[in-house]
VEXDREN-2710 file (C-alpha; in Angstrom, 1 decimal):
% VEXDREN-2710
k/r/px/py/pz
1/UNK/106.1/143.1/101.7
2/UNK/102.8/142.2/103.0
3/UNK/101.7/140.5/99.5
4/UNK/104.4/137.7/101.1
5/UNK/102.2/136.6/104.3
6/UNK/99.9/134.4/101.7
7/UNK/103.2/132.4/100.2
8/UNK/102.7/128.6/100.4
9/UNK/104.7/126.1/102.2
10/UNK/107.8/125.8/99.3
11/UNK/109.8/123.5/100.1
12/UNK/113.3/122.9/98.0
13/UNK/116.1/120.3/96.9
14/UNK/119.3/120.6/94.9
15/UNK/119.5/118.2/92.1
16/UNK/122.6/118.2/89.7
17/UNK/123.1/121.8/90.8
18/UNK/120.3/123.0/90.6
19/UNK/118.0/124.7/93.1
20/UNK/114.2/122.6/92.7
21/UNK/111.2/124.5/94.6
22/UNK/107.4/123.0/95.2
23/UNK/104.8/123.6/96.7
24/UNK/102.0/121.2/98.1
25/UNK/100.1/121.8/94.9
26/UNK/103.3/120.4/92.7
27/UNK/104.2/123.6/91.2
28/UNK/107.3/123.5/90.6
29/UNK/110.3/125.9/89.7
30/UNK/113.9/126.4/89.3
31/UNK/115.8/129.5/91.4
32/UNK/117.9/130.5/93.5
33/UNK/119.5/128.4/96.2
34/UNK/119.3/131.4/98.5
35/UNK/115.5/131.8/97.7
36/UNK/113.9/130.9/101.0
37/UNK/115.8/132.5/102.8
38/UNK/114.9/135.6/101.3
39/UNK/110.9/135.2/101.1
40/UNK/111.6/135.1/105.1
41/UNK/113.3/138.6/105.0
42/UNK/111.2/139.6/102.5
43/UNK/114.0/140.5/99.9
44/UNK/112.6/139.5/96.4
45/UNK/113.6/140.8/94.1
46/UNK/110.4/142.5/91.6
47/UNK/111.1/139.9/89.0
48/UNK/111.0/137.1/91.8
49/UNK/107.8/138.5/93.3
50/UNK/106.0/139.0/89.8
51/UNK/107.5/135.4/89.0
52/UNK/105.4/134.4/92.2
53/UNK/102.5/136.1/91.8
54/UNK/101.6/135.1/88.3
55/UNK/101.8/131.9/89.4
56/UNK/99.8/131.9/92.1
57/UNK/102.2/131.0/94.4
58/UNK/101.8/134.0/96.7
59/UNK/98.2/133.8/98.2
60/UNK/97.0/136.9/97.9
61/UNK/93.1/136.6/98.0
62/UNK/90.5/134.2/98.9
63/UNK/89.9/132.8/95.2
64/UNK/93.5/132.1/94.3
65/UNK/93.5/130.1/98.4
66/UNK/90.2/128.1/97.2
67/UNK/92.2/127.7/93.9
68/UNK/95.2/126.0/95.9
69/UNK/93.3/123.8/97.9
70/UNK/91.4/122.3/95.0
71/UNK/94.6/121.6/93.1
72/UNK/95.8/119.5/96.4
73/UNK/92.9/118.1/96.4
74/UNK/93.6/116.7/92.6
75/UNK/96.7/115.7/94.0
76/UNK/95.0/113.3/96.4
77/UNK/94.0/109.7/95.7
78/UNK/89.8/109.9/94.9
79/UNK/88.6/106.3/94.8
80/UNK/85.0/105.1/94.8
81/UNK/83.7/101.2/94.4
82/UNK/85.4/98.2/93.2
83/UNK/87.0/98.2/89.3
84/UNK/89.9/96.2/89.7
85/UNK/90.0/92.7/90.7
86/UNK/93.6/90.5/91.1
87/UNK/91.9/86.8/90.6
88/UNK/94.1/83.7/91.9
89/UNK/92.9/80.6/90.3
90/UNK/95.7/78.0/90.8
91/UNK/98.5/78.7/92.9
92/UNK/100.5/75.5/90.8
93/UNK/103.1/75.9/88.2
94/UNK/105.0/74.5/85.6
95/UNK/108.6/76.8/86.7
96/UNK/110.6/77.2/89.6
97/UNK/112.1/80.8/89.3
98/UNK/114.6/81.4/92.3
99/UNK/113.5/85.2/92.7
100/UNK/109.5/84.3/91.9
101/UNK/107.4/86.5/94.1
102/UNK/105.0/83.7/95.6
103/UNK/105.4/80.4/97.3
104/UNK/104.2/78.6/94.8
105/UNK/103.1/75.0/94.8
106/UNK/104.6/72.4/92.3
107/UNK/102.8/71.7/89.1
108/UNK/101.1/68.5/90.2
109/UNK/99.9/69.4/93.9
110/UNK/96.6/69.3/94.9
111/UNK/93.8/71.5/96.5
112/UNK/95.7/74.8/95.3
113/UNK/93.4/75.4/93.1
114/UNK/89.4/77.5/93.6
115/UNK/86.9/74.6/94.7
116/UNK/83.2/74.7/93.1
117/UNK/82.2/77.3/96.0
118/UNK/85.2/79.7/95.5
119/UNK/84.6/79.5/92.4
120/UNK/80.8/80.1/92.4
121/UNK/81.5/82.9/95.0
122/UNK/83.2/84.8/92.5
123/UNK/81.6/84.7/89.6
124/UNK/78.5/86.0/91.5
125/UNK/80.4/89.1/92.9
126/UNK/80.9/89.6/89.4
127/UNK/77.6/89.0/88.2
128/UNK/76.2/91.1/90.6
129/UNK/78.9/93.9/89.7
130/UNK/76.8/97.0/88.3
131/UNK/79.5/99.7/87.2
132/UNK/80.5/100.2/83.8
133/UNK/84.5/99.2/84.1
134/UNK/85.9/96.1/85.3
135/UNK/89.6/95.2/85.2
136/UNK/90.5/91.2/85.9
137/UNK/94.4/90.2/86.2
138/UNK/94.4/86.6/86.2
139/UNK/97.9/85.7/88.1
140/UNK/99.2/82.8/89.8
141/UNK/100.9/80.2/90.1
142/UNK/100.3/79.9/86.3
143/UNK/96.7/80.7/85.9
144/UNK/96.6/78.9/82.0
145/UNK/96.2/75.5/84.4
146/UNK/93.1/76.3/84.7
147/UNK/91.2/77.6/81.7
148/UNK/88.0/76.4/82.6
149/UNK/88.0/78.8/85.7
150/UNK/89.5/82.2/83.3
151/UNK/87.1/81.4/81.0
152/UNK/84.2/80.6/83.6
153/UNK/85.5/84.4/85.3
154/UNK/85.5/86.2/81.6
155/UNK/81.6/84.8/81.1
156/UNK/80.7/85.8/84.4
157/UNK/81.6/89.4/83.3
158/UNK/79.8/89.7/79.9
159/UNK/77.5/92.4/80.9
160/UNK/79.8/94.7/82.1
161/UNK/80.0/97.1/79.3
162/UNK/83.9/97.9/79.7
163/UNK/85.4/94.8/81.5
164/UNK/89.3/94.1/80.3
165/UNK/91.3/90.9/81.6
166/UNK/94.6/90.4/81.6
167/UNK/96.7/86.9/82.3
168/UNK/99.6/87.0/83.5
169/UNK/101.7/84.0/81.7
170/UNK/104.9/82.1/81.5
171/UNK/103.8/81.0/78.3
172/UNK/104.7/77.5/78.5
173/UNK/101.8/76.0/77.5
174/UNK/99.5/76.7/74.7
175/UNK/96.7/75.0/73.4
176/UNK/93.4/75.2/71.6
177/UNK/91.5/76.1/75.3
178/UNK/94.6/78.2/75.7
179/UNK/93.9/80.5/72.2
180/UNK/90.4/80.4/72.6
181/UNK/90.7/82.6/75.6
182/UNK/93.2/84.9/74.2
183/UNK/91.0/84.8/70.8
184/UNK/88.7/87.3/72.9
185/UNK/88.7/91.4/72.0
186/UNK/89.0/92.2/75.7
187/UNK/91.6/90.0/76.8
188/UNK/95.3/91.1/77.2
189/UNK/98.4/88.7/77.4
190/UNK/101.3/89.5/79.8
191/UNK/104.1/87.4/80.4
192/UNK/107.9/88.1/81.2
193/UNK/111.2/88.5/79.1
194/UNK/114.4/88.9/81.5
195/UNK/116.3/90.0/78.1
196/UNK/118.5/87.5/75.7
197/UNK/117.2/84.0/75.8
198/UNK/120.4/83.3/77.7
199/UNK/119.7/85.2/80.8
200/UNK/116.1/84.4/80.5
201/UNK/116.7/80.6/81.4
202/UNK/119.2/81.7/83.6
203/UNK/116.7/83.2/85.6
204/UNK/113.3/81.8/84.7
205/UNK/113.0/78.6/82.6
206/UNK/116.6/76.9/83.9
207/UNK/116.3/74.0/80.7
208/UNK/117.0/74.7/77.1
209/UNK/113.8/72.6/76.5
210/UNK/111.7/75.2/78.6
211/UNK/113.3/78.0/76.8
212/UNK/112.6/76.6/73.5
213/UNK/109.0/76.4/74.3
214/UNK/108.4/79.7/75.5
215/UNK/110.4/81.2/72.0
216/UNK/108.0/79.4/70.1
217/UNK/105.3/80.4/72.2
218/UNK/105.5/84.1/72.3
219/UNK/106.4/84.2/68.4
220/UNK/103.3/82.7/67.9
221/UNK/101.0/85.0/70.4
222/UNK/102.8/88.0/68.5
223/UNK/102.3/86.1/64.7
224/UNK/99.3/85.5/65.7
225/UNK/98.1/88.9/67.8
226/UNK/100.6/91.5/67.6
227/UNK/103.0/93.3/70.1
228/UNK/99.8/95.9/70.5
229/UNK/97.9/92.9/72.9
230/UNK/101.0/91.4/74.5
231/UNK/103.1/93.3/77.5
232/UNK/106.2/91.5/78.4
233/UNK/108.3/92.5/81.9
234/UNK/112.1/91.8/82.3
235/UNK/112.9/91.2/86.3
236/UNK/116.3/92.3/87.0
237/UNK/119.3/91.1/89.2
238/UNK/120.4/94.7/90.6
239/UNK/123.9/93.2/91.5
240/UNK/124.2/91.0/87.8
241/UNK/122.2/93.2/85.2
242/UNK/122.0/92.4/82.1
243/UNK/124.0/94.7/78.9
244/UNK/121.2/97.5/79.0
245/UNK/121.6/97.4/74.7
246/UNK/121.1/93.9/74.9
247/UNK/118.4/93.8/77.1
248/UNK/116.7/96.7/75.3
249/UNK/117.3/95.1/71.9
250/UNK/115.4/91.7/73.2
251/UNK/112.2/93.8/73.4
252/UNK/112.7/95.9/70.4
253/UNK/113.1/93.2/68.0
254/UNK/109.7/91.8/69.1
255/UNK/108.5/95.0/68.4
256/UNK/107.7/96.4/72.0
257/UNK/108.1/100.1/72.7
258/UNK/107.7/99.9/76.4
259/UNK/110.0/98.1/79.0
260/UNK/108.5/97.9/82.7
261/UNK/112.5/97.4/85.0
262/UNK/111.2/95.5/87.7
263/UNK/113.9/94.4/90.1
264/UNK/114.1/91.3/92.5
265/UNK/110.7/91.7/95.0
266/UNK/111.5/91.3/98.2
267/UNK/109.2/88.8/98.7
268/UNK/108.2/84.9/98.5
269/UNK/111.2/82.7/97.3
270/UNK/112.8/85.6/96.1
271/UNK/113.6/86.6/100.1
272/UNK/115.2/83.6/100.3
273/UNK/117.5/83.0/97.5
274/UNK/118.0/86.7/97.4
275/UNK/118.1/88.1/100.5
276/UNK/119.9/91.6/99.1
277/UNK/117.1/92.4/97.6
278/UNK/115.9/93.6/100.7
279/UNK/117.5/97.3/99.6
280/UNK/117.8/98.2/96.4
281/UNK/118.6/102.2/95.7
282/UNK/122.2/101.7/95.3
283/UNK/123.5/99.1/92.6
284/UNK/119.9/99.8/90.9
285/UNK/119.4/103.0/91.4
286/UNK/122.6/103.4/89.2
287/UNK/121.5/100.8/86.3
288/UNK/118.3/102.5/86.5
289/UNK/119.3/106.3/85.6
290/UNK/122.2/104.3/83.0
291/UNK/119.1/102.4/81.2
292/UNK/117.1/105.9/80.8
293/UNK/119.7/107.7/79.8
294/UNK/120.3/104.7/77.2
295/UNK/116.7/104.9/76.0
296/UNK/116.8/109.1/75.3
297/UNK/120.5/108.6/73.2
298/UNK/118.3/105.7/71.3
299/UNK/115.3/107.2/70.9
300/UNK/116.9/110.6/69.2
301/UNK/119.3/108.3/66.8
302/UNK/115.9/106.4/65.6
303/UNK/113.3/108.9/65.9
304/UNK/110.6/106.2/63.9
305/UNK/110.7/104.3/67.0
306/UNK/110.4/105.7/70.8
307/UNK/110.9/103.3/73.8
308/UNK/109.7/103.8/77.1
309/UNK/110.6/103.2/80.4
310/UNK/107.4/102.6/81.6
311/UNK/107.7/103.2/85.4
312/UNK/109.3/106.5/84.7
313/UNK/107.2/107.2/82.2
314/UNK/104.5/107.0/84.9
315/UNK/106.6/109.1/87.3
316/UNK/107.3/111.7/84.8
317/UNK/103.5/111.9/84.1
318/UNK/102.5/112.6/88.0
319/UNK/104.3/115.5/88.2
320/UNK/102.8/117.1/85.1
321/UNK/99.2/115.7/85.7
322/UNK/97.6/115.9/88.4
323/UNK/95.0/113.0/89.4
324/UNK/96.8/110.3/87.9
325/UNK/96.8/107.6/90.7
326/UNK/95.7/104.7/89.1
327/UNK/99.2/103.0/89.5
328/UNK/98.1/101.2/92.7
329/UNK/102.1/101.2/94.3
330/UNK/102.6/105.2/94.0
331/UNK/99.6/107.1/95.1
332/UNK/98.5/109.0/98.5
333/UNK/96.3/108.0/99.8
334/UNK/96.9/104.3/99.2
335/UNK/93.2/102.7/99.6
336/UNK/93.2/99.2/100.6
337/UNK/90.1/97.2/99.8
338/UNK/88.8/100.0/98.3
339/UNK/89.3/100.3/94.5
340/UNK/91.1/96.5/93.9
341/UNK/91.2/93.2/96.1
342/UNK/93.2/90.2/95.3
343/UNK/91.3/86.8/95.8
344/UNK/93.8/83.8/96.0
345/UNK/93.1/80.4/95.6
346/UNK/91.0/79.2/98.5
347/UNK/89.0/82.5/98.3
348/UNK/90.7/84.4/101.2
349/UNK/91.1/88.2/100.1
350/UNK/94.4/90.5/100.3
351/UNK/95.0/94.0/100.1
352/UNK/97.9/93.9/97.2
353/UNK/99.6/90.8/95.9
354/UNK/102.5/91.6/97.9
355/UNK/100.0/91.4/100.7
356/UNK/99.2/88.1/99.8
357/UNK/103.0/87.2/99.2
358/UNK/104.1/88.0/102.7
359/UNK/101.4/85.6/103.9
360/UNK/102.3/82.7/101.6
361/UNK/105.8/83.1/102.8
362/UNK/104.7/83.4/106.4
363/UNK/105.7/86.4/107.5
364/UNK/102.3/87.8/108.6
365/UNK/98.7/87.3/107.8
366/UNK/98.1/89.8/106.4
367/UNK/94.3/88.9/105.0
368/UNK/91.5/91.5/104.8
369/UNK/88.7/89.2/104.5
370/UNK/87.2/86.6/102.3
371/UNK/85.1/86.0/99.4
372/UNK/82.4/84.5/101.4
373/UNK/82.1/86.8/104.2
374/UNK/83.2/89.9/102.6
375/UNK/86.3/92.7/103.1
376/UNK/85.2/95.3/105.1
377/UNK/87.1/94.3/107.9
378/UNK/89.1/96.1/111.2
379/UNK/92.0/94.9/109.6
380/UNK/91.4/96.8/106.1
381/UNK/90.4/100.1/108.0
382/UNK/93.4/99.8/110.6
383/UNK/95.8/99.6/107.2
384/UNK/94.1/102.3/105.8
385/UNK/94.5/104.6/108.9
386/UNK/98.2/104.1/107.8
387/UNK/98.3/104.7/104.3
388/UNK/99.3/108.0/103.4
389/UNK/102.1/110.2/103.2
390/UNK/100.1/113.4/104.2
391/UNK/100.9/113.5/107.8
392/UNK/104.3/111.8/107.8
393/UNK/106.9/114.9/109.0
394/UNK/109.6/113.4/106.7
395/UNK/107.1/113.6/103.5
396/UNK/105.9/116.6/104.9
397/UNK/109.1/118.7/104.2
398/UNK/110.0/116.7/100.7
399/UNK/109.6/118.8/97.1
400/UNK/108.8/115.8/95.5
401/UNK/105.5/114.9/97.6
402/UNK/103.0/115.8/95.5
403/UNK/104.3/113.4/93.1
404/UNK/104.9/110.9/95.5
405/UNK/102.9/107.9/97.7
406/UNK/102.9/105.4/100.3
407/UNK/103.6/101.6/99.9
408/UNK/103.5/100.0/103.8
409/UNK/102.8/96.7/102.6
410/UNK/106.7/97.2/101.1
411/UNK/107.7/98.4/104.7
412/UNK/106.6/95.6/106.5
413/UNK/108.0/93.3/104.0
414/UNK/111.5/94.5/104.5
415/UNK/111.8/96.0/107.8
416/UNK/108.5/94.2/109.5
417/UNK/107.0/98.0/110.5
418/UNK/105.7/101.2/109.4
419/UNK/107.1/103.9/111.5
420/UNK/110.6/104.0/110.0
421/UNK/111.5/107.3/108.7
422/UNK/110.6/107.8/105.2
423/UNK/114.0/108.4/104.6
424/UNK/115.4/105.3/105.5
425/UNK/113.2/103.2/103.3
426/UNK/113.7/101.5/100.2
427/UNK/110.5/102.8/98.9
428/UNK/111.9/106.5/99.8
429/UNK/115.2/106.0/98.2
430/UNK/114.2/104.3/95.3
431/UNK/111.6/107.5/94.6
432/UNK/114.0/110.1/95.1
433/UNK/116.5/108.4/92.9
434/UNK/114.0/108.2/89.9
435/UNK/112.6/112.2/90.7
436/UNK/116.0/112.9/90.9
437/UNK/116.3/112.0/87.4
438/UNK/113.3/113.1/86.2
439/UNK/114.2/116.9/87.4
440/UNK/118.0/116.7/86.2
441/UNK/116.0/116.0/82.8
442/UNK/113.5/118.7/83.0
443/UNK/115.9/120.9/83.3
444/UNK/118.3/119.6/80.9
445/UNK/119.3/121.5/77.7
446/UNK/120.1/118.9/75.6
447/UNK/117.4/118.2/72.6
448/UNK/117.9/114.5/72.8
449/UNK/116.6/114.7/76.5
450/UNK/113.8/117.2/75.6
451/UNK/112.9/114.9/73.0
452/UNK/112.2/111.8/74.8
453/UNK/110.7/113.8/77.6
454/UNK/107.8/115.2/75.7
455/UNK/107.1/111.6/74.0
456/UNK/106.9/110.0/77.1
457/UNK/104.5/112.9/78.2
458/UNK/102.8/112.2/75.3
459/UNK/103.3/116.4/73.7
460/UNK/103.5/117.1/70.7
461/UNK/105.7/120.1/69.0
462/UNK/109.4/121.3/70.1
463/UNK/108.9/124.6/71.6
464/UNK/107.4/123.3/74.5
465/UNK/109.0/124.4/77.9
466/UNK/108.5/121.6/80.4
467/UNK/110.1/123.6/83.7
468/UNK/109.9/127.3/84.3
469/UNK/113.1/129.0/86.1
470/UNK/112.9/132.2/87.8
END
């Protein structure tokens, strides 16, 4: 069949029985198991062929090849100037969480915190910042230790016509400065929930006086402001979860509809008093696909109130929409110093936070720069050379590519290198797993599944077909 020498490079995996088939654009399909094989002897069957060709999966003229290479290229990570900044004020604070991600410094330390000409260095970069959009993530340490410097940051910003800010909270400590701040339209709260108020000082606040205080505290920020301006995050012991109902029933009652799993980072004091978190795809991997298969039984017996997942939910949404790279951990290319820098507290500049973890904890300097003297550094462009998934040979031959990215700050963390195969990796396993699971629900005839899945895509209507099958 000579319509067959412009196929694409398909590439297939069997998930729950059945047969998944991609191509470097992301289209994807169900068929055959057998159906490779056959394209190579050229014995489609018509249906097949026309299933193909409709598609525009065979590459039969020059418009349907420039057609295919511009949706790869949407599948590519397209990043232009600066628009998200991660902003270190105080590396002090008031807890001492056994899995917390940095090495912190204790409440009353000094010199962890910006001096007058950090301080002054960034504000003017942000002065001097011309574009229209402008995230700030105010983390720490506890950032609300220092309200002078978020507030001196957020007044910095007030030209920029869209500029948001989020701090990231324990929510410990409230006070007039405090609200004032979070009084502001374009200022988000985010803070973390590990579930019941049990497991939360189990893991985070250790004291029942701590644990008081941050109950108050968040019923007042959500009296006082609503669910709609407050995230909360639950971090997750892979090898002691919490009861998913209970867990899921912590956030509900608050009034959240999205939960963001995270599980013990490998990183800061976390490597320490946790050192199994160094691989995660197998007790997690399991509580994971358990707590989303939780969600869709929930979310069909009370249809007035869908929860998310929201790292699936993300996941989901790259393999039905193309361009969606904003979500700085899953994207390929992975820029570095590109679209987001993180400035800690004596002004010296990372690539991620992770980045900056790994140096705290003293496992490598991993710095691309400083405030003073700028980013564009050898060391920037030499991480760059390596972030990508396009020419790695594992990647190269996996259905779920398109979808997929490239984390190497996560590789050097755990394994202290870059050139492991892809699929010995946590990062690798861990994606599989949840594509796994996304496919196995594509495909799935069950309405409850269907159900969730087009709320989370955010369609509307029931007749909607979310995978074709030849």
């Amino acid at each position: 069949m000579e319509e067959l020498d412009g196929l694409p490079n398909l590439r297939s995996r069997t998930v729950s029985d059945r047969h998944i088939f991609a191509n470097e654009e992301g289209r994807f399909f169900k068929g055959q198991h057998d159906l490779l094989s056959r394209i190579g002897s050229n014995e489609l069957s018509d249906q097949e062929l026309k299933f193909l060709q409709k598609r525009h999966l065979i590459k039969s003229s020059k418009l349907v090849k420039h057609a295919s290479l511009f949706a790869q290229a949407r599948r590519k990570t397209n990043v232009e100037g600066l628009e998200y900044l991660i902003l270190v004020p105080t590396l002090r604070c008031n807890l001492a969480c056994s899995y917390c991600q940095v090495s912190r410094a204790n409440e009353n330390a000094e010199g962890y915190d910006w001096d007058e000409a950090t301080l002054g260095q960034i504000t003017g970069l942000i002065k001097q910042f011309s574009g229209r959009s402008l995230k700030i993530e105010f983390q720490g340490g506890e950032p609300t230790l220092r309200p002078d410097l978020i507030s001196a940051v957020l007044d910095a910003g007030s030209h920029i016509p869209d500029m948001t800010a989020v701090i990231c909270t324990n929510l410990q400590r409230l006070d007039e400065e405090i609200l004032t701040i979070f009084n502001r339209e374009n200022v988000q709260i985010s803070t973390s929930l590990d579930g019941s108020l049990i497991t939360h000082k189990a893991q985070r606040t250790q004291d029942d006086a701590s644990t008081s205080q941050f109950e108050r505290n968040l019923s007042l920020v959500l009296k006082r402001y609503g669910p709609g301006k407050i995230s909360a995050l639950p971090t997750v012991n892979p090898n002691d979860p919490p009861e998913i109902d209970s867990l899921v029933e912590a956030f509900v009652s608050r009034g959240f509809t999205s939960i963001y799993l995270r599980p013990i980072n490998y990183q800061g004091f976390a490597r320490k008093q946790h050192p199994e978190s160094i691989e995660q795809s197998g007790h997690w991997g399991a509580y994971y696909s358990k707590f989303i298969h939780r969600l869709i039984a929930r979310n069909w017996d009370n249809r007035d109130q869908v929860i998310e997942e929201t790292y699936f939910s993300h996941c989901l949404n790259r393999i039905f929409k193309p361009g969606l790279d904003r979500h700085v951990d899953l994207r390929s290319p992975n820029p570095v110093g590109v679209d987001y820098i993180v400035v800690d507290f004596d002004g010296k500049i990372y690539p991620t936070d992770e980045a900056r973890m790994l140096s705290r904890s003293g496992i490598i300097d991993l710095t691309i720069g400083d405030i003073a003297t700028g980013w564009d550094s050898p060391e920037r462009r030499a991480l760059n050379e390596a972030s990508t998934n396009a020419d790695d040979p594992d990647c190269q031959n996996c259905v779920y590519q398109p979808y997929c990215g490239r984390d190497i700050i996560d590789d050097i963390s755990r394994y202290g290198r870059i050139d492991l195969r892809r699929h010995e990796t946590n990062f690798c396993k861990r994606h599989m797993s949840i594509f796994d699971l996304a496919f196995s629900l594509i495909y799935s005839n069950e309405d409850a599944v269907q159900y969730s899945l087009r709320h989370w895509l955010g369609l509307s209507g029931d007749s909607i077909t979310l995978g074709e099958s030849i």
